[in-house]
PQR file of N, CA, C, O and H, with PARSE charges and radii, in Angstrom:
ATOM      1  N   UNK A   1    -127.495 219.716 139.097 -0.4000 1.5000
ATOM      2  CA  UNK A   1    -126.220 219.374 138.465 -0.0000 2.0000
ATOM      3  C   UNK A   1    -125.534 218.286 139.291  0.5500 1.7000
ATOM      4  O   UNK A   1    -125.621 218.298 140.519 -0.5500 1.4000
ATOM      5  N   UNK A   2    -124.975 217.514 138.747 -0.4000 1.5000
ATOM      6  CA  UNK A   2    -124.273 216.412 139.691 -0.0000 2.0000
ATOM      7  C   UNK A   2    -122.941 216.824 139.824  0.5500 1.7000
ATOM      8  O   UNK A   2    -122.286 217.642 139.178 -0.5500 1.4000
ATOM      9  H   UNK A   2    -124.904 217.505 137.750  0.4000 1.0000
ATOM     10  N   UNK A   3    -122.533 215.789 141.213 -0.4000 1.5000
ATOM     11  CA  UNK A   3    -121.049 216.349 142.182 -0.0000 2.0000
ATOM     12  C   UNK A   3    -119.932 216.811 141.259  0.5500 1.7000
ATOM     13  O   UNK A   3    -119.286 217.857 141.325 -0.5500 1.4000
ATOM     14  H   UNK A   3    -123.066 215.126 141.738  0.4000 1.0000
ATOM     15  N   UNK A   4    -119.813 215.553 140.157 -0.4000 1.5000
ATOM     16  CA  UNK A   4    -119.122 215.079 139.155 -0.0000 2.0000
ATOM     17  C   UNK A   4    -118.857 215.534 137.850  0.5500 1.7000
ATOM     18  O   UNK A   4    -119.967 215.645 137.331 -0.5500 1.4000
ATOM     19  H   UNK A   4    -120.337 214.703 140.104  0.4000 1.0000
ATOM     20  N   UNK A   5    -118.130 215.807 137.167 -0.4000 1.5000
ATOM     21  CA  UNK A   5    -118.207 216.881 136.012 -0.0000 2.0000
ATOM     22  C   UNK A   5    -117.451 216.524 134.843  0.5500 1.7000
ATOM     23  O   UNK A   5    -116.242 216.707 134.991 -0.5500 1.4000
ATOM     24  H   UNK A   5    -117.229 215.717 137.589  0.4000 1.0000
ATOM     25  N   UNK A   6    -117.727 216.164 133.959 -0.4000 1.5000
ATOM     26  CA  UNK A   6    -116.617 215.830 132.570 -0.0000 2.0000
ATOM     27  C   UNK A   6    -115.523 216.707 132.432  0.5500 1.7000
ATOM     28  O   UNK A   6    -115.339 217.679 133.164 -0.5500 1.4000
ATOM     29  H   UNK A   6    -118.709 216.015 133.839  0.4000 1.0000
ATOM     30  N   UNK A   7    -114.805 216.372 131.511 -0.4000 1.5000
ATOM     31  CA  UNK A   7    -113.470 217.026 131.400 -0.0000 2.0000
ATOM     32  C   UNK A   7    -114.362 218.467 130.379  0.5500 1.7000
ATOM     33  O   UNK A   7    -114.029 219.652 130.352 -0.5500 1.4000
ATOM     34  H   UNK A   7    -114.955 215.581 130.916  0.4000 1.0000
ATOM     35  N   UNK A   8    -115.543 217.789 129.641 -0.4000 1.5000
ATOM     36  CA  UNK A   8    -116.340 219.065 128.478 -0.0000 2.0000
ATOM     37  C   UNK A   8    -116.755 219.983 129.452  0.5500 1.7000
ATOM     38  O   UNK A   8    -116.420 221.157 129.293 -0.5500 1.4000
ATOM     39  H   UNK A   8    -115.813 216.827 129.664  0.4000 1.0000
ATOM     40  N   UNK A   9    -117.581 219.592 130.663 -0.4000 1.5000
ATOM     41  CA  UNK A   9    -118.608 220.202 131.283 -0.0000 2.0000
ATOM     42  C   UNK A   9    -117.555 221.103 132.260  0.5500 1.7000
ATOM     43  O   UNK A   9    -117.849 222.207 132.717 -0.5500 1.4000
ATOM     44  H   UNK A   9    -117.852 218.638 130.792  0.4000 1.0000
ATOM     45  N   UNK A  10    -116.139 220.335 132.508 -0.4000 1.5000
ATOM     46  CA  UNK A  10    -115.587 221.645 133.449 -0.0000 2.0000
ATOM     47  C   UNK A  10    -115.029 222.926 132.293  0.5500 1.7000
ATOM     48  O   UNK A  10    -114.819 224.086 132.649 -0.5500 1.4000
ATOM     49  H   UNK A  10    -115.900 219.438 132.137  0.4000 1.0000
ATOM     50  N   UNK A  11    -114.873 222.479 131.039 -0.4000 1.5000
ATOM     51  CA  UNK A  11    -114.386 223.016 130.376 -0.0000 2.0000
ATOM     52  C   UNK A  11    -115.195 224.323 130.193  0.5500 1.7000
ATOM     53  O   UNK A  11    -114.794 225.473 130.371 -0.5500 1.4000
ATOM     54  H   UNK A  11    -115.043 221.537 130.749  0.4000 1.0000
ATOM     55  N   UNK A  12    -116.555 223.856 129.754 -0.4000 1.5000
ATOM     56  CA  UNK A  12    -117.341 225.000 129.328 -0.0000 2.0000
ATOM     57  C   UNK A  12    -117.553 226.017 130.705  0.5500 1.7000
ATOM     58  O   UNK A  12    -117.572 227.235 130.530 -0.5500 1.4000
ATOM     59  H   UNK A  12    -116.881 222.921 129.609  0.4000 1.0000
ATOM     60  N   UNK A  13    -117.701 225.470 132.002 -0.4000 1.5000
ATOM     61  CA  UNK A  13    -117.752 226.784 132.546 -0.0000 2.0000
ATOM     62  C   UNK A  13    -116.520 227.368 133.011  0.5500 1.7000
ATOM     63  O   UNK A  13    -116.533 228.487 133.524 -0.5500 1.4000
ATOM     64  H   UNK A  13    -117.685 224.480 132.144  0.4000 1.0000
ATOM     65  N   UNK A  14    -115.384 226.660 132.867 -0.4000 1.5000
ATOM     66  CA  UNK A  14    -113.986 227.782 132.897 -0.0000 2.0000
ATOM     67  C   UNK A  14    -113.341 228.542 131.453  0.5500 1.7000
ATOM     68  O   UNK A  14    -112.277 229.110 131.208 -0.5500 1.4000
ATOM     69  H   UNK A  14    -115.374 225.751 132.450  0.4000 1.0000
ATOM     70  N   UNK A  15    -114.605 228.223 130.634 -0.4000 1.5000
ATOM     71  CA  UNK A  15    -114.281 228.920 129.215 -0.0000 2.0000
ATOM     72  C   UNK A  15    -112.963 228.652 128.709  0.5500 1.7000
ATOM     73  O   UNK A  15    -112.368 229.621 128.237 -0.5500 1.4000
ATOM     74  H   UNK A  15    -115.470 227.761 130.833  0.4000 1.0000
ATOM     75  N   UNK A  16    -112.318 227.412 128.708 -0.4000 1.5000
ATOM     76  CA  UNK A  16    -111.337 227.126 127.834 -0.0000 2.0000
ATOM     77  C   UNK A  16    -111.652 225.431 127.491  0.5500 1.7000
ATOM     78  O   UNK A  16    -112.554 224.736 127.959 -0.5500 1.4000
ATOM     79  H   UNK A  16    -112.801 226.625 129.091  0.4000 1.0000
ATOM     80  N   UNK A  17    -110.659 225.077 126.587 -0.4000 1.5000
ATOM     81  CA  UNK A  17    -111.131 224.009 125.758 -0.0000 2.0000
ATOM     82  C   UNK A  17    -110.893 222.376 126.758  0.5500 1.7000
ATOM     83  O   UNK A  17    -110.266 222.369 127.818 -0.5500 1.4000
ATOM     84  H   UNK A  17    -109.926 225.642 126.208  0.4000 1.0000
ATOM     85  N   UNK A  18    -111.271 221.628 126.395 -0.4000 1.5000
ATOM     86  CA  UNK A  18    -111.157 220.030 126.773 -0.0000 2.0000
ATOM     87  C   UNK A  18    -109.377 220.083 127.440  0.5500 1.7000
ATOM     88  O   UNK A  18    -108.820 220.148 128.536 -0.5500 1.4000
ATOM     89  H   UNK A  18    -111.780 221.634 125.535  0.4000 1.0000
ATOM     90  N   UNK A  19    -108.993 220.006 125.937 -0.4000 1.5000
ATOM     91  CA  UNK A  19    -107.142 219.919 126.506 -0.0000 2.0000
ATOM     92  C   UNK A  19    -106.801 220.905 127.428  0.5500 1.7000
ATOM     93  O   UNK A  19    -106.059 220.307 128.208 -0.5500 1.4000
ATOM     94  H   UNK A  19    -109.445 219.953 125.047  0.4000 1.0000
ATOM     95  N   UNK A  20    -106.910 222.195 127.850 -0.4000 1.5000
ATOM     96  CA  UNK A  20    -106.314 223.069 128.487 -0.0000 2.0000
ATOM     97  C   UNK A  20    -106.783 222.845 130.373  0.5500 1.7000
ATOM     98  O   UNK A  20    -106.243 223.248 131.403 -0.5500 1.4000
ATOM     99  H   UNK A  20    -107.513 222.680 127.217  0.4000 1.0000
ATOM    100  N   UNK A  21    -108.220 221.882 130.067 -0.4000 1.5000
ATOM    101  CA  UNK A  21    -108.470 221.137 131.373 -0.0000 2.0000
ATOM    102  C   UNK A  21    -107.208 220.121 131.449  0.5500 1.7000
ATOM    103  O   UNK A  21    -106.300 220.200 132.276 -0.5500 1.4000
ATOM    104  H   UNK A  21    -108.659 221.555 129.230  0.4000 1.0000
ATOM    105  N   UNK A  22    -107.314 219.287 130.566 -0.4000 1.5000
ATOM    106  CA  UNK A  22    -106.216 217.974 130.879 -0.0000 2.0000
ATOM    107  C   UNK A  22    -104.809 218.367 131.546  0.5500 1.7000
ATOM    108  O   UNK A  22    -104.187 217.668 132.346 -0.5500 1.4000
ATOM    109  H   UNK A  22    -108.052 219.223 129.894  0.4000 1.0000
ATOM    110  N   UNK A  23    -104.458 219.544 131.087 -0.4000 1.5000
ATOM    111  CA  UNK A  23    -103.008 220.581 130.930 -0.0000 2.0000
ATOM    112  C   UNK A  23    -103.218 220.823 132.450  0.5500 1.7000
ATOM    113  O   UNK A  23    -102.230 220.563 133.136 -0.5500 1.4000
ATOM    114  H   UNK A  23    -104.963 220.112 130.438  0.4000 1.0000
ATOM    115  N   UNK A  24    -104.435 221.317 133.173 -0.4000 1.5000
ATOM    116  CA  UNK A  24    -104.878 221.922 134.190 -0.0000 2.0000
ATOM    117  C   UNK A  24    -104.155 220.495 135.131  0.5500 1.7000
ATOM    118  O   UNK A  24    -103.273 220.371 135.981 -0.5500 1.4000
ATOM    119  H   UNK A  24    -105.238 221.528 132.615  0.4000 1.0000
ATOM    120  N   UNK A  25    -105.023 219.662 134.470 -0.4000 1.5000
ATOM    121  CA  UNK A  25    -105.118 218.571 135.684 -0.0000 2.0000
ATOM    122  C   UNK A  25    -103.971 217.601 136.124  0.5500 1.7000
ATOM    123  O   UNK A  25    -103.935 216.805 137.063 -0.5500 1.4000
ATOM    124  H   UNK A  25    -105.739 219.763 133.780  0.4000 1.0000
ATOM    125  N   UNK A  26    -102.783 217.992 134.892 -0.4000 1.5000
ATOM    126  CA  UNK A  26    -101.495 217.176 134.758 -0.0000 2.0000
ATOM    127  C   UNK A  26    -100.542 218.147 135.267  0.5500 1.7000
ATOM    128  O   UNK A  26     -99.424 217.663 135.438 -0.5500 1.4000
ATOM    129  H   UNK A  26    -102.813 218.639 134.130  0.4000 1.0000
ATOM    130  N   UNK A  27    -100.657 219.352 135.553 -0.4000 1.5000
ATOM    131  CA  UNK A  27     -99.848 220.392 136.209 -0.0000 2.0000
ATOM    132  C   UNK A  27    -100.475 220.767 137.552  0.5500 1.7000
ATOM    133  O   UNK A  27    -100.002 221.690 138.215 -0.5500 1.4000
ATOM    134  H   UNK A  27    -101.566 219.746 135.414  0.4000 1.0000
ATOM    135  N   UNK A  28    -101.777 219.902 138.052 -0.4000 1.5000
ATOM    136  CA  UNK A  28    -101.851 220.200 139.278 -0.0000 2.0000
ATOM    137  C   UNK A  28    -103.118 221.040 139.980  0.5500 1.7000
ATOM    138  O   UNK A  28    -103.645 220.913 141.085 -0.5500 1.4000
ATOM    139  H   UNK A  28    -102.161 219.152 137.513  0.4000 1.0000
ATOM    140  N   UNK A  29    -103.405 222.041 138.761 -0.4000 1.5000
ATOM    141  CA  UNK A  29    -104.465 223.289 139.439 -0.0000 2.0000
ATOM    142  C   UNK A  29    -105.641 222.662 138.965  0.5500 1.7000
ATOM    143  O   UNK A  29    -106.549 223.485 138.850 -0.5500 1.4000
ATOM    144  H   UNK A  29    -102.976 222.145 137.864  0.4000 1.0000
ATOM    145  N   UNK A  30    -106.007 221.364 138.605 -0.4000 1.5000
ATOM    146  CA  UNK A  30    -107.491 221.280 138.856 -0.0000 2.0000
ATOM    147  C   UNK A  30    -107.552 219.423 139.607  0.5500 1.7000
ATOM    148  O   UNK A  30    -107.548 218.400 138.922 -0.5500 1.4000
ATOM    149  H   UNK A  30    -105.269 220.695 138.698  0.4000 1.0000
ATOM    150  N   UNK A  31    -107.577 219.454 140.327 -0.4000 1.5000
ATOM    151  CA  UNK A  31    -107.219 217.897 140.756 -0.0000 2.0000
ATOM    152  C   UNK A  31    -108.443 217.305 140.218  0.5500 1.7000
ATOM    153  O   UNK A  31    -109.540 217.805 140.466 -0.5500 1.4000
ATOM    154  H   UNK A  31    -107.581 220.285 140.883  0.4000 1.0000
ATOM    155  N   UNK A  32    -108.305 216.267 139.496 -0.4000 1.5000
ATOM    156  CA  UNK A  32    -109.267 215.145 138.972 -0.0000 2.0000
ATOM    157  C   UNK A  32    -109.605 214.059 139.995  0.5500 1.7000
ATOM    158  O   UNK A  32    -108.827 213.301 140.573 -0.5500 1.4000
ATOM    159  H   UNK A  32    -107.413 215.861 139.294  0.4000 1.0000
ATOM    160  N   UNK A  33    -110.962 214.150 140.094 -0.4000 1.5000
ATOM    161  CA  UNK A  33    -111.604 212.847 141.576 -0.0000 2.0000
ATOM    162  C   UNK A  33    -111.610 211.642 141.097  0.5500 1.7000
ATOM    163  O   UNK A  33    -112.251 210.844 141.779 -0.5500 1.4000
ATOM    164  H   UNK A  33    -111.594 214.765 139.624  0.4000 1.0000
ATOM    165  N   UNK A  34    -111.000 211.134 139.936 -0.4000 1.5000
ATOM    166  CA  UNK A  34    -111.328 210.318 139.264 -0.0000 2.0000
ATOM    167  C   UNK A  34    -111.564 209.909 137.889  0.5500 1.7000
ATOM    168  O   UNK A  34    -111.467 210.670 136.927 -0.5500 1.4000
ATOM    169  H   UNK A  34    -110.478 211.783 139.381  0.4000 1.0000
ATOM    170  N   UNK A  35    -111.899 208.597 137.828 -0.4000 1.5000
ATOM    171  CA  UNK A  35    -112.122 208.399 136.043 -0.0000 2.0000
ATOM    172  C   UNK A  35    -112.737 207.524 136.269  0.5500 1.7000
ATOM    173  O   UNK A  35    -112.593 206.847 137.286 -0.5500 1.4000
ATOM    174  H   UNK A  35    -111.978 207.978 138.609  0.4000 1.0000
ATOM    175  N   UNK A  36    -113.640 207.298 135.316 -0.4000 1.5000
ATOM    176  CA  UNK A  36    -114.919 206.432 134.987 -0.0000 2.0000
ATOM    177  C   UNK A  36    -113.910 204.865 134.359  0.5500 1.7000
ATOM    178  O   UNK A  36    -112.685 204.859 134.238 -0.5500 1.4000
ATOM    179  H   UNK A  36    -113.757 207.848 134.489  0.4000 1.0000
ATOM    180  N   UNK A  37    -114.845 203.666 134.045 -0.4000 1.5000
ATOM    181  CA  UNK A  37    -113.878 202.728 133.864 -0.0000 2.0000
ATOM    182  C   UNK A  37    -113.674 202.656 132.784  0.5500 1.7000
ATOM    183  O   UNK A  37    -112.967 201.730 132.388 -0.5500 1.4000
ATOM    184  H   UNK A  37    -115.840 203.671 134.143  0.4000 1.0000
ATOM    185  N   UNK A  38    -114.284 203.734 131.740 -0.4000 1.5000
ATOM    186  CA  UNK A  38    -113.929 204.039 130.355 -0.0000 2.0000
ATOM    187  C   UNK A  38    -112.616 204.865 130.196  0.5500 1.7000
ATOM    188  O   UNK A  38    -111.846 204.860 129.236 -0.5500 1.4000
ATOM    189  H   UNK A  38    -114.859 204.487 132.062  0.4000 1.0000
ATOM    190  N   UNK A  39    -112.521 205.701 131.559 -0.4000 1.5000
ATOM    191  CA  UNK A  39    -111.240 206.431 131.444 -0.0000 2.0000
ATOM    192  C   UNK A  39    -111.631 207.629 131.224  0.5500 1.7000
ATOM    193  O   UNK A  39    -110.653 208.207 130.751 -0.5500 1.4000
ATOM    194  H   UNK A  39    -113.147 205.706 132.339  0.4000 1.0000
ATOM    195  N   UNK A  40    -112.585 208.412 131.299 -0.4000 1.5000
ATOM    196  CA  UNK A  40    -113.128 209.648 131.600 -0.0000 2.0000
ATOM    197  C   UNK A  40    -112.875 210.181 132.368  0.5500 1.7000
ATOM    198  O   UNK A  40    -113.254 209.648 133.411 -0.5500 1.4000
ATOM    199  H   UNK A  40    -113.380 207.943 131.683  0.4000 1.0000
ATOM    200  N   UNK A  41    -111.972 211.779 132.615 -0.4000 1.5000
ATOM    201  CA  UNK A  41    -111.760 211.835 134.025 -0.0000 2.0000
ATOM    202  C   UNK A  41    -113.014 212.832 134.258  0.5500 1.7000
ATOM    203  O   UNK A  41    -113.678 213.463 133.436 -0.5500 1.4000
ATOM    204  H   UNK A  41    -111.664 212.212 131.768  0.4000 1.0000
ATOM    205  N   UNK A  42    -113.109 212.750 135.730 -0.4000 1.5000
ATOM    206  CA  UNK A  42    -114.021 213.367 136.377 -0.0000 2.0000
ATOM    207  C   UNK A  42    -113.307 214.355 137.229  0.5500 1.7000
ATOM    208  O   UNK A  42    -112.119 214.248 137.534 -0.5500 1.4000
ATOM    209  H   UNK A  42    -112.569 212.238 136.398  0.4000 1.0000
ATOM    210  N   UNK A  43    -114.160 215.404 137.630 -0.4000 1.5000
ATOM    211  CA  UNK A  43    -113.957 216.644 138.360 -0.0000 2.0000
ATOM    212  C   UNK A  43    -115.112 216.650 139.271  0.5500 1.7000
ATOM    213  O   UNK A  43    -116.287 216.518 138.927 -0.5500 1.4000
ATOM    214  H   UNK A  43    -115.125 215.492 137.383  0.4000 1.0000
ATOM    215  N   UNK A  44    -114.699 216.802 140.376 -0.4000 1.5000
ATOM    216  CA  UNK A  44    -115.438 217.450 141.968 -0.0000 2.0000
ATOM    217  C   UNK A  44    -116.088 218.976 141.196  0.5500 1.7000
ATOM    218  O   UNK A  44    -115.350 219.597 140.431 -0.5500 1.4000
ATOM    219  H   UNK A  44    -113.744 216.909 140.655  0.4000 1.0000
ATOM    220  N   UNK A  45    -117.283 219.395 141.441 -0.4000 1.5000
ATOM    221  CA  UNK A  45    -118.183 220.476 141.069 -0.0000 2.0000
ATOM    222  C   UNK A  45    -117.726 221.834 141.773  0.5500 1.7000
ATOM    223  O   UNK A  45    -117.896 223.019 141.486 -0.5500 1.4000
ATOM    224  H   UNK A  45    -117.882 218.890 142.062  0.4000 1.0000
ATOM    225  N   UNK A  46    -116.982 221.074 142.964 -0.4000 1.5000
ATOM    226  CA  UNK A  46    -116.617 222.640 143.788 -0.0000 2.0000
ATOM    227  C   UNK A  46    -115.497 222.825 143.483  0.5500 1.7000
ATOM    228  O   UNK A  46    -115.263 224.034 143.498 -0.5500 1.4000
ATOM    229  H   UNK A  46    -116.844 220.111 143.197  0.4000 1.0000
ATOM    230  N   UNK A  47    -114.288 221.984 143.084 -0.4000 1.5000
ATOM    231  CA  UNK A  47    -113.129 221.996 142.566 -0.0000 2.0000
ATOM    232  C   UNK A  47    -112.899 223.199 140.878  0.5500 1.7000
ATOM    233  O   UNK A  47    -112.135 224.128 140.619 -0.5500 1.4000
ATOM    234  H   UNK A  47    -114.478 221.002 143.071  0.4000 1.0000
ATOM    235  N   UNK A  48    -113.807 222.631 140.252 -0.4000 1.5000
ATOM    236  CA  UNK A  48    -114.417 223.567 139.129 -0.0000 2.0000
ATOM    237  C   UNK A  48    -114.827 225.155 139.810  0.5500 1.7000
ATOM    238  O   UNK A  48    -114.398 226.251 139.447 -0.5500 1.4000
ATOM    239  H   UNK A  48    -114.429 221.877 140.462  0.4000 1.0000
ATOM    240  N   UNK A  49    -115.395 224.971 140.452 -0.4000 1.5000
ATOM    241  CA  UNK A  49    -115.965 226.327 140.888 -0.0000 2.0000
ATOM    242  C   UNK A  49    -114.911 227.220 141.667  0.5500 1.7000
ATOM    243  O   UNK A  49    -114.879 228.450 141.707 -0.5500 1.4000
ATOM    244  H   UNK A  49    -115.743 224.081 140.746  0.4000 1.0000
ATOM    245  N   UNK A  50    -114.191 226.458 142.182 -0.4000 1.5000
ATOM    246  CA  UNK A  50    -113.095 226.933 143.006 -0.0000 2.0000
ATOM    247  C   UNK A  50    -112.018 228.123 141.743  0.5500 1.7000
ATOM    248  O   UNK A  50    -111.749 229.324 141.732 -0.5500 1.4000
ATOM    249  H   UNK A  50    -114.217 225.459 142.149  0.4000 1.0000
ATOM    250  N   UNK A  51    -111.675 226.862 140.785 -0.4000 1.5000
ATOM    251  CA  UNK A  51    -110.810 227.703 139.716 -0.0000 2.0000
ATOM    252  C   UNK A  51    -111.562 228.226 139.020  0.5500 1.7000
ATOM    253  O   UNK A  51    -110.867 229.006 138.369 -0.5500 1.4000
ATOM    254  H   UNK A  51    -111.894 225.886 140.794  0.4000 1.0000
ATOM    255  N   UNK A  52    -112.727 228.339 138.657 -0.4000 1.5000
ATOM    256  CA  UNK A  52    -113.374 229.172 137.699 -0.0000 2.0000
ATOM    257  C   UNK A  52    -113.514 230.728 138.937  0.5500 1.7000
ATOM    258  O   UNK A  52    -113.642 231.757 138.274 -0.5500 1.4000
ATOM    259  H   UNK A  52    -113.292 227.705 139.186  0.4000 1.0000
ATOM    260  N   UNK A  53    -113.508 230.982 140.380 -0.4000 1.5000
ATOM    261  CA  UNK A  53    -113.347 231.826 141.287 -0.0000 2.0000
ATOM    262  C   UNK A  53    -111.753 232.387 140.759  0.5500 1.7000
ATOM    263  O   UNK A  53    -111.437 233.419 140.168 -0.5500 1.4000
ATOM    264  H   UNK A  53    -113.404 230.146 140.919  0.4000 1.0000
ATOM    265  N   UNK A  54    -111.035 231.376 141.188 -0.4000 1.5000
ATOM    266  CA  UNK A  54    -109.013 231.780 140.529 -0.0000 2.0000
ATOM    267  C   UNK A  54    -109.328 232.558 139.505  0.5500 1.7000
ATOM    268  O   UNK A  54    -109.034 233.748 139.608 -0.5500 1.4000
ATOM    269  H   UNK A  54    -111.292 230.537 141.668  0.4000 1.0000
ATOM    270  N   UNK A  55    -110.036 232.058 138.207 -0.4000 1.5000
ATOM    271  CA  UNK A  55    -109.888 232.531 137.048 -0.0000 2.0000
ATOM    272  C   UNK A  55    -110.124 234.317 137.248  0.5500 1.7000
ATOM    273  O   UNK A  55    -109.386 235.271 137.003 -0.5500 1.4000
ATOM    274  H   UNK A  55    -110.275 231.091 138.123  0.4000 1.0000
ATOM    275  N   UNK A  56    -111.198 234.234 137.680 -0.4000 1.5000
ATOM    276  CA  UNK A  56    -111.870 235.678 137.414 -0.0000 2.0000
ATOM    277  C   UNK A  56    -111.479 236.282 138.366  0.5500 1.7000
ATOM    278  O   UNK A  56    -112.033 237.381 138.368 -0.5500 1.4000
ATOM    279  H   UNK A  56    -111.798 233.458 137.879  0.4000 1.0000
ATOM    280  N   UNK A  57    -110.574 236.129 139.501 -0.4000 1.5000
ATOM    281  CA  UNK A  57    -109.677 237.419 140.294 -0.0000 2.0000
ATOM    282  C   UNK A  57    -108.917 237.553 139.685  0.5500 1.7000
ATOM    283  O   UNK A  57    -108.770 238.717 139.312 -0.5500 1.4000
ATOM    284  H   UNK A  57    -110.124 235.236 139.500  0.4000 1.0000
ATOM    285  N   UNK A  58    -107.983 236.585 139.191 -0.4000 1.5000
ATOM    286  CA  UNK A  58    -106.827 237.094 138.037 -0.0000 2.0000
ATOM    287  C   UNK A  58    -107.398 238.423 137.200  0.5500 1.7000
ATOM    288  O   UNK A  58    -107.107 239.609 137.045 -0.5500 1.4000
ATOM    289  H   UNK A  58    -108.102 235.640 139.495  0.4000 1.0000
ATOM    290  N   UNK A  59    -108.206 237.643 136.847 -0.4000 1.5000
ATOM    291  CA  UNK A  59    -109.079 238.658 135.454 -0.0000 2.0000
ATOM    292  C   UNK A  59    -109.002 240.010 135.934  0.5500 1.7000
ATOM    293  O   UNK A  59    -108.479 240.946 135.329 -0.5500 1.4000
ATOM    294  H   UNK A  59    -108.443 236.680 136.974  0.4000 1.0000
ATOM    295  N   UNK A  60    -109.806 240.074 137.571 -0.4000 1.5000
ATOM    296  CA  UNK A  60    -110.096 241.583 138.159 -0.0000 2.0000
ATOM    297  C   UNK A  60    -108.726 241.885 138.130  0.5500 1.7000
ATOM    298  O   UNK A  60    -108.410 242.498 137.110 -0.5500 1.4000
ATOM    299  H   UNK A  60    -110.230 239.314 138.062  0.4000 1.0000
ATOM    300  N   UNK A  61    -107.569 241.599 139.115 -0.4000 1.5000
ATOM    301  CA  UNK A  61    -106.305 241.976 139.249 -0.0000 2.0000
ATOM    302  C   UNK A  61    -105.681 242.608 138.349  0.5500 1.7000
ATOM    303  O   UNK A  61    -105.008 243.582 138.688 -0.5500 1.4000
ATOM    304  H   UNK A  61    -107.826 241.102 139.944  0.4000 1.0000
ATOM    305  N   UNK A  62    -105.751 242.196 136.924 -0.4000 1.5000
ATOM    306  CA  UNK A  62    -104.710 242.550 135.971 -0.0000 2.0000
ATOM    307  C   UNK A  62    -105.377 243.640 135.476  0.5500 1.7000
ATOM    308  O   UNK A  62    -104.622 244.477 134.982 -0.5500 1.4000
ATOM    309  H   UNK A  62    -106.297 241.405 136.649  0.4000 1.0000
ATOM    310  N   UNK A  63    -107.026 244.013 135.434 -0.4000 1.5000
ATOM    311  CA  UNK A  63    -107.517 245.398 135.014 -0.0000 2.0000
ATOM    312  C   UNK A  63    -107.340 246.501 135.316  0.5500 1.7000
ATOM    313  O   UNK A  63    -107.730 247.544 134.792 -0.5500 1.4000
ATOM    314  H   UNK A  63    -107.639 243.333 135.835  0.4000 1.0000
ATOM    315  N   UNK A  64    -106.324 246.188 136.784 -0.4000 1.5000
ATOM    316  CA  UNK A  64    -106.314 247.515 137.810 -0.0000 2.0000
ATOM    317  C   UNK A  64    -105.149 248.581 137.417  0.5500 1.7000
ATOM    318  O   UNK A  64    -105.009 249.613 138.074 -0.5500 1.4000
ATOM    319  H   UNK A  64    -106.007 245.341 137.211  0.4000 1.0000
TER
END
Protein backbone atom coordinates (compact mmCIF):
# COMPACT_ATOMS: atom_id res chain seq x y z
CA UNK A 1 0.00 0.00 0.00
CA UNK A 2 1.54 3.38 -0.52
CA UNK A 3 2.47 6.20 2.27
CA UNK A 4 -0.24 8.30 0.61
CA UNK A 5 -3.94 7.78 0.59
CA UNK A 6 -6.96 9.46 -1.30
CA UNK A 7 -9.57 11.24 0.35
CA UNK A 8 -11.81 7.53 -1.12
CA UNK A 9 -9.11 5.21 0.16
CA UNK A 10 -8.99 6.97 3.74
CA UNK A 11 -12.56 6.94 3.58
CA UNK A 12 -13.18 3.32 3.05
CA UNK A 13 -11.07 2.17 5.87
CA UNK A 14 -12.55 4.67 8.48
CA UNK A 15 -15.99 3.52 7.14
CA UNK A 16 -17.48 6.86 6.48
CA UNK A 17 -18.01 8.70 3.26
CA UNK A 18 -15.52 11.06 1.00
CA UNK A 19 -17.15 14.36 2.62
CA UNK A 20 -17.09 13.34 6.29
CA UNK A 21 -13.10 12.90 5.51
CA UNK A 22 -13.03 16.53 4.06
CA UNK A 23 -15.23 17.63 7.39
CA UNK A 24 -12.37 15.55 9.25
CA UNK A 25 -9.66 17.40 7.60
CA UNK A 26 -11.17 21.09 7.77
CA UNK A 27 -11.88 20.65 11.58
CA UNK A 28 -8.51 19.34 12.19
CA UNK A 29 -8.69 15.44 13.25
CA UNK A 30 -7.26 14.11 10.14
CA UNK A 31 -4.38 16.42 8.92
CA UNK A 32 -3.99 16.24 5.08
CA UNK A 33 -0.02 15.86 3.81
CA UNK A 34 -1.02 17.39 0.90
CA UNK A 35 -2.63 17.65 -2.57
CA UNK A 36 -1.69 16.45 -5.80
CA UNK A 37 -1.49 19.38 -8.54
CA UNK A 38 -4.94 18.34 -9.55
CA UNK A 39 -5.99 19.20 -6.05
CA UNK A 40 -6.50 15.81 -4.57
CA UNK A 41 -5.86 15.81 -1.08
CA UNK A 42 -3.71 13.25 0.24
CA UNK A 43 -3.42 11.53 3.65
CA UNK A 44 -0.19 10.10 5.50
CA UNK A 45 -1.19 6.05 5.88
CA UNK A 46 -0.38 6.25 9.59
CA UNK A 47 -2.40 9.37 10.08
CA UNK A 48 -5.45 7.18 8.72
CA UNK A 49 -4.56 4.44 10.91
CA UNK A 50 -4.07 6.56 13.80
CA UNK A 51 -7.97 7.74 13.60
CA UNK A 52 -9.33 4.68 12.35
CA UNK A 53 -7.43 3.40 16.19
CA UNK A 54 -9.62 6.89 17.73
CA UNK A 55 -12.52 5.51 15.96
CA UNK A 56 -12.79 2.10 17.46
CA UNK A 57 -11.89 3.06 21.26
CA UNK A 58 -14.68 5.41 21.11
CA UNK A 59 -16.67 2.50 19.77
CA UNK A 60 -15.24 0.16 22.83
CA UNK A 61 -15.87 3.08 25.43
CA UNK A 62 -19.42 3.82 24.78
CA UNK A 63 -20.37 -0.18 24.98
CA UNK A 64 -19.34 -0.25 28.54
Amino acid sequence: MSQFLSTADAARILGVTPAAIRAMERAGRLPAAGRTRGGIRLFRQSDVQRAAKRRTSRRDDRGR
